[in-house]
C-alpha positions in Angstrom: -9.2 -18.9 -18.0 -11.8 -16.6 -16.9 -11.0 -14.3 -13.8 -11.9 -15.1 -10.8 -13.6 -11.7 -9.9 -15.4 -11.8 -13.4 -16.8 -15.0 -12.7 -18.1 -14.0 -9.1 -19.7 -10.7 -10.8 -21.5 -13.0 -13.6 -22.5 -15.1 -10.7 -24.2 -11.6 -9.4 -25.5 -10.6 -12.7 -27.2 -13.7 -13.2 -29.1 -13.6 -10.3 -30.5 -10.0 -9.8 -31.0 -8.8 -13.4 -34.0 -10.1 -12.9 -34.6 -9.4 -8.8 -35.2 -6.6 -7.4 -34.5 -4.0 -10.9 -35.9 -0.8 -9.2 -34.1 -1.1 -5.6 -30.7 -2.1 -7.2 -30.8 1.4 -9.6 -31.9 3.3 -6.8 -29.5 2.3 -4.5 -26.7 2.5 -7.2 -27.7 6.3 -8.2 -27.1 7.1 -4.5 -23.6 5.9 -4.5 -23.2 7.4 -8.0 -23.7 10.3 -6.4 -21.5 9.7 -3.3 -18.3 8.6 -5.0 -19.0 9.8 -8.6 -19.7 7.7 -11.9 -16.6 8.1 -13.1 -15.3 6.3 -10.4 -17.5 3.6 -10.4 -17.1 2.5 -13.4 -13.6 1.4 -13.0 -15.3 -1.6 -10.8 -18.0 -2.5 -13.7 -16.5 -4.8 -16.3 -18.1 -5.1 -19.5 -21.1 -7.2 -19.6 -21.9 -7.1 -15.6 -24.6 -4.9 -13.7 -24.9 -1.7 -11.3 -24.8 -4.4 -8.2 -21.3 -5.7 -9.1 -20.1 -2.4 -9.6 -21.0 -2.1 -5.7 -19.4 -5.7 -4.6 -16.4 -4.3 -6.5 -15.8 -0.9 -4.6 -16.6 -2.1 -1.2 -14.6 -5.2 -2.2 -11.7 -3.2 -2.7 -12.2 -1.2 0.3 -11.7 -4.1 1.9 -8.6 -4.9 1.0 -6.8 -2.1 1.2 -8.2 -1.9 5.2 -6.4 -4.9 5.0 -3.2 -3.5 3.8 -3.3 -0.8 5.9 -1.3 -2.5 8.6 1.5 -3.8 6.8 2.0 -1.1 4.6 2.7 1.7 7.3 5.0 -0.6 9.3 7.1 -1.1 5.3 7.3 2.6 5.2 7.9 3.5 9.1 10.7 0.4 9.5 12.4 1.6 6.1 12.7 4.9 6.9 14.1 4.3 10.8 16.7 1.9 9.3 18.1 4.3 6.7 18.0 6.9 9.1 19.7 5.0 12.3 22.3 3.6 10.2 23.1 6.9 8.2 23.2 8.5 12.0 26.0 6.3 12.6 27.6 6.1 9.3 27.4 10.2 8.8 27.8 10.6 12.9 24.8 12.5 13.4 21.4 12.3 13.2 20.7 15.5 11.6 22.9 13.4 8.3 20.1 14.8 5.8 22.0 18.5 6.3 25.6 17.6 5.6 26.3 19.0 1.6 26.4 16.6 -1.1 24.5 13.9 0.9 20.9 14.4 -1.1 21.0 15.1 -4.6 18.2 16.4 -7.1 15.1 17.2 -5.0 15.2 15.6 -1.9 17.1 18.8 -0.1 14.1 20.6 -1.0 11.7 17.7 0.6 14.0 18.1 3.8 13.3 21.9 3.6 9.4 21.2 3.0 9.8 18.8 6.3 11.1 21.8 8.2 8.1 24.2 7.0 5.8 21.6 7.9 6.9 21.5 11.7 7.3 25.6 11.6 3.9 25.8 10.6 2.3 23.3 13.3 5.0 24.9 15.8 6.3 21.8 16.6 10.7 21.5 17.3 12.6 20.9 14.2 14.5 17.3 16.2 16.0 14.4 14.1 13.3 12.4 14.4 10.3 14.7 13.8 11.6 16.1 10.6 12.5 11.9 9.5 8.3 11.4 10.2 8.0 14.3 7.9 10.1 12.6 5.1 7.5 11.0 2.7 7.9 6.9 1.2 8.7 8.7 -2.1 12.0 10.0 -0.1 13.0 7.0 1.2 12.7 4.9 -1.7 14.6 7.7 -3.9 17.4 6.8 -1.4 17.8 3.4 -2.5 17.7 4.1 -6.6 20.7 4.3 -8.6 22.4 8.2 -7.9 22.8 7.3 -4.5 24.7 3.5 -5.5 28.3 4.3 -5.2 28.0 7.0 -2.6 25.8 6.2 -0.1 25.2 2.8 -0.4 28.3 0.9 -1.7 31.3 2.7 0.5 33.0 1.7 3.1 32.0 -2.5 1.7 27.9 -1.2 1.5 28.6 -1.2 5.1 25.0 1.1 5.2 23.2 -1.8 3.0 24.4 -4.5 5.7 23.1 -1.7 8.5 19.7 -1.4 6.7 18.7 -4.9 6.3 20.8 -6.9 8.9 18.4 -9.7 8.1 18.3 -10.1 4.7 20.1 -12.8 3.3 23.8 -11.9 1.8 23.1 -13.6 -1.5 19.3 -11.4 -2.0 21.4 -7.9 -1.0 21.3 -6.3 -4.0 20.9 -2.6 -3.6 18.9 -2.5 -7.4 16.5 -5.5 -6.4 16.2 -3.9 -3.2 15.3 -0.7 -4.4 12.8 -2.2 -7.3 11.2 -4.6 -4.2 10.4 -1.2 -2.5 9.3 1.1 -5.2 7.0 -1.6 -6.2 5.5 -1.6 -3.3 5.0 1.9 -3.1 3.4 2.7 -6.0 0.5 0.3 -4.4 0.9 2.0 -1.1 -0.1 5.6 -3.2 -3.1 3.4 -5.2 -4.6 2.6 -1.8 -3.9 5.8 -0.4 -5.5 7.8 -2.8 -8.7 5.5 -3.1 -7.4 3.8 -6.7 -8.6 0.2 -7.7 -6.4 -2.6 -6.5 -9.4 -5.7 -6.2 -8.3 -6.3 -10.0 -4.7 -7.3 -9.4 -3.7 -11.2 -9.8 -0.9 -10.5 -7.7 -2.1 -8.8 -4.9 -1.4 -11.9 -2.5 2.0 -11.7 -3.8 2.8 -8.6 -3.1 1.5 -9.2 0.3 3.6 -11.6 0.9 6.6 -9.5 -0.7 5.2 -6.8 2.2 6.0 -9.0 4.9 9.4 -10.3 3.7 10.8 -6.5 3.3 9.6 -6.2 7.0 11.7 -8.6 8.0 14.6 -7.7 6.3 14.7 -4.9 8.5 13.3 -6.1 11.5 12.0 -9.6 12.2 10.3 -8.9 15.4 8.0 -6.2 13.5 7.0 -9.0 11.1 6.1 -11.1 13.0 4.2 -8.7 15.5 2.0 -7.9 12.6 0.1 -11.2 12.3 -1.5 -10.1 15.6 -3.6 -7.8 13.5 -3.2 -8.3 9.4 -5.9 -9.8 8.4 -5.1 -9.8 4.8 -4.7 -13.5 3.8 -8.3 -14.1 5.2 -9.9 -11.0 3.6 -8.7 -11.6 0.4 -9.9 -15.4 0.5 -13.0 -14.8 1.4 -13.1 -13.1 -1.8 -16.1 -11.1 -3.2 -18.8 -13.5 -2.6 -19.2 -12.5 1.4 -19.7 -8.5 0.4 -21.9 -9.6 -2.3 -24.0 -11.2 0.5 -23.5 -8.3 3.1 -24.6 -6.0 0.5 -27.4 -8.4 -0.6 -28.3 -8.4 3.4 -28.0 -4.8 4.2 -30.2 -4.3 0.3 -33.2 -6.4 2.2 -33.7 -8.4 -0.8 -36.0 -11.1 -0.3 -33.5 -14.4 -0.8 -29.7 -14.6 -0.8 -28.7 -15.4 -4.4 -26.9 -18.6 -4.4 -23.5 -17.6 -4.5 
């Protein structure tokens, strides 16, 4: 079966190979020169045009503005659940300092945290320095070195704490962990501008997005469909940028899309 994004961008080549040449190129070597060619050509399949190229980038602008939302409220909810419940667990909130807590790196990403706030002269409190405290961090905390010690004592009484709402039979401290990495390694792809419009599975891990949430905290979850506009974005699909673009290009008819 033919993707669906290829055959919207056939659609497009179709149509305006033959309209408007001269205004397409122009308007393409401006963006070239705005966002690179190198760049660019990670949205131009083989065997499509400059103006797909376009439908593709702003395309997947477009969803990641749509992911925005639920992404930060995955990372922000993660990171005050491990913290609150290692606050109790560790009884204190400054838990990151006790020895032999963090292992490898992450002392050193506590120490960075600390710079951070000395630099912007801001206090060094619990909860600044946990803002500080990248995804990356976080995440680490749930992979295998931390298992037996931090996760699994006292009957994984900090894994029930962490995700009070997740059901007993899904609480799997590897699943959990591979859920969340997952999801951050798309988190840093929309973060630093990467493509995403080309996954099959993006509406998946949407939906995998939203069900993390509410293993932590429900009310967060469903709070967000106030403002994630994902499931609508995405299936509107390409063909309404391809006719914003078309619109906001001036050509002379809409291509039949």
């Amino acid at each position: 079966m033919v993707p669906y994004y290829l055959t919207i961008v056939n659609i497009c080549s179709c149509t305006l190979a033959t309209k408007e040449p001269a205004l397409v190129s122009a308007y393409y070597d401006e963006l070239r020169r705005g966002f690179s060619a190198d760049r660019l050509s990670k949205y131009q399949p083989d065997g499509t045009i400059d103006f797909d190229a376009a439908v593709n980038y702003f395309w997947n602008m477009a969803l990641s503005e749509a992911l925005y939302a639920s992404l930060g409220a995955l990372e922000v909810t993660l990171r005050n659940a491990i913290h609150n419940a290692a606050s109790r667990r560790f009884q204190t909130e400054y838990w990151f300092d006790t020895p032999q807590i963090l292992k490898y790196r992450q002392p050193g990403d506590v120490v960075k945290a600390r710079f951070t706030l000395t630099r912007e002269n801001k206090p060094h409190t619990a909860g600044r320095i946990v803002a500080e405290l990248s995804f990356g961090f976080w995440t680490t905390l749930l992979s295998d070195p931390y298992h037996s010690s931090f996760w699994m004592a006292d009957r994984a009484w900090m894994l029930k704490e962490t995700f009070p709402h997740m059901p007993n039979s899904q609480r799997v401290r590897n699943q959990i962990y591979a859920r969340y990495n997952s999801l951050r390694l798309l988190r840093n792809r929309i973060f630093h501008f990467e493509p995403i419009w080309h996954r099959p599975n993006l509406a998946q891990q949407h939906a995998q997005i939203l069900e993390a949430i509410g293993w932590v905290n429900p009310t967060v979850r469903r709070s967000l469909g106030i403002i994630d506009h994902f499931p609508e974005t995405y299936e509107r699909g390409q063909r309404i940028i391809a006719e914003m673009l078309k619109d906001h290009l001036d050509f002379p008819e809409a291509h039949p899309l």
